[in-house]
C-alpha positions as CSV (number, residue, x, y, z in Angstrom):
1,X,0.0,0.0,0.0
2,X,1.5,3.5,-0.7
3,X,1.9,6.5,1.7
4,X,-1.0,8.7,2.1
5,X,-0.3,12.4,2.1
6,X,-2.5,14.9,3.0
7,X,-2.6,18.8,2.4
8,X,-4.9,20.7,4.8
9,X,-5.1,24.0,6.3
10,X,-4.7,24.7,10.4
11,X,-7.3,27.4,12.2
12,X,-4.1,30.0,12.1
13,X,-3.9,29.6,8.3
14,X,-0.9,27.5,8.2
15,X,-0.5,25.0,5.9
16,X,0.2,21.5,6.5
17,X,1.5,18.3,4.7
18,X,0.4,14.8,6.7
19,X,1.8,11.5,5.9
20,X,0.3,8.2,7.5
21,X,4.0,6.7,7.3
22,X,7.2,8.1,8.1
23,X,9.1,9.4,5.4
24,X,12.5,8.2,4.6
25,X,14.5,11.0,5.7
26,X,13.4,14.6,7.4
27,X,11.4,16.9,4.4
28,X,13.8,20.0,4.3
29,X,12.4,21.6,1.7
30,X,9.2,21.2,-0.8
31,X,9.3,22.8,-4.2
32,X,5.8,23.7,-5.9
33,X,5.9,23.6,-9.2
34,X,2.7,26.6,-10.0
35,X,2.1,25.7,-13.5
36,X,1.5,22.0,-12.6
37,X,0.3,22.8,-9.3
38,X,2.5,20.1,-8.0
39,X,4.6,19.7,-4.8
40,X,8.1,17.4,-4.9
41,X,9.0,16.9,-1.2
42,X,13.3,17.4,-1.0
43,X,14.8,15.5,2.1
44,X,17.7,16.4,4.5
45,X,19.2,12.9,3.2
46,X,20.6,13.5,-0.4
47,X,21.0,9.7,-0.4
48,X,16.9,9.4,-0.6
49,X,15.2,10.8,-4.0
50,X,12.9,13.3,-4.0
51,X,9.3,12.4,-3.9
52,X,6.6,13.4,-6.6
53,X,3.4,14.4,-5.4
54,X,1.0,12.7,-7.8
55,X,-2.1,15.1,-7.4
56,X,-2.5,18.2,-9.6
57,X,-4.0,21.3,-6.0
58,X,-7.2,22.8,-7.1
59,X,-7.3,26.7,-8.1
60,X,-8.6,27.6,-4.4
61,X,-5.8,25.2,-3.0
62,X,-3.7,26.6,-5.5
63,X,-4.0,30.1,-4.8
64,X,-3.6,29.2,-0.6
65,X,-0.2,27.9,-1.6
66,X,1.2,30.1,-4.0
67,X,0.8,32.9,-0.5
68,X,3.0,30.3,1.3
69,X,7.0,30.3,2.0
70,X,6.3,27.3,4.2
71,X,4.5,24.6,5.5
72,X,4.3,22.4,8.1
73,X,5.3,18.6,7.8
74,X,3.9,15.8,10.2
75,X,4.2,12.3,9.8
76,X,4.3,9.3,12.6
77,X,7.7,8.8,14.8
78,X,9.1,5.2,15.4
79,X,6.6,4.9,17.9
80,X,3.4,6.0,15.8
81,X,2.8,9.1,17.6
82,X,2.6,12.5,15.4
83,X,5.1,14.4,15.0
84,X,5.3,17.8,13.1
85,X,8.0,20.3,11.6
86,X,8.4,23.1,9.1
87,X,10.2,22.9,6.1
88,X,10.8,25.4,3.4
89,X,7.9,26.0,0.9
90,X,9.7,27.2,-2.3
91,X,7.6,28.6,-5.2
92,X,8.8,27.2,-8.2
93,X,7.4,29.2,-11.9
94,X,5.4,32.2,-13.1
């Protein structure tokens, strides 16, 4: 079964990216690609490959993003409980 990731919006109008697996290495940085509306998820270990997001954001979503320099990251620990950081939320296009 593949990861689940999740884009959603907190009460203070952060944004935040959940994942109900751990990913392989810390998320240091996500790039979003605007004309694609995209996200690829970079991580702090160069040994692990970036990861494709493989749903286009809707134009509401969209726009919420684009206002964004980052976002917040959660994702279970070795024990299963949550555990959330912020990485980088760099605007990639015109």
């Amino acid at each position: 079964m593949a990861r689940s990731i999740n884009l959603g919006e907190l009460p203070n109008g952060d944004l935040i990216l959940a994942s109900d697996e751990a990913f392989p290495s810390d998320v240091k940085g996500v790039e979003y690609y605007k004309s694609q509306k995209l996200f690829i998820l970079i991580y702090e270990n160069e040994a692990h490959e970036s990861d494709l997001m493989h749903y286009e954001l809707n134009d509401n979503v969209a726009a919420k993003v684009e206002k964004k320099s980052n976002l917040m990251i959660v994702e279970p620990n070795e024990n299963g409980a949550p555990i959330g950081y912020f990485a980088s939320l760099i605007q990639i296009g015109a």
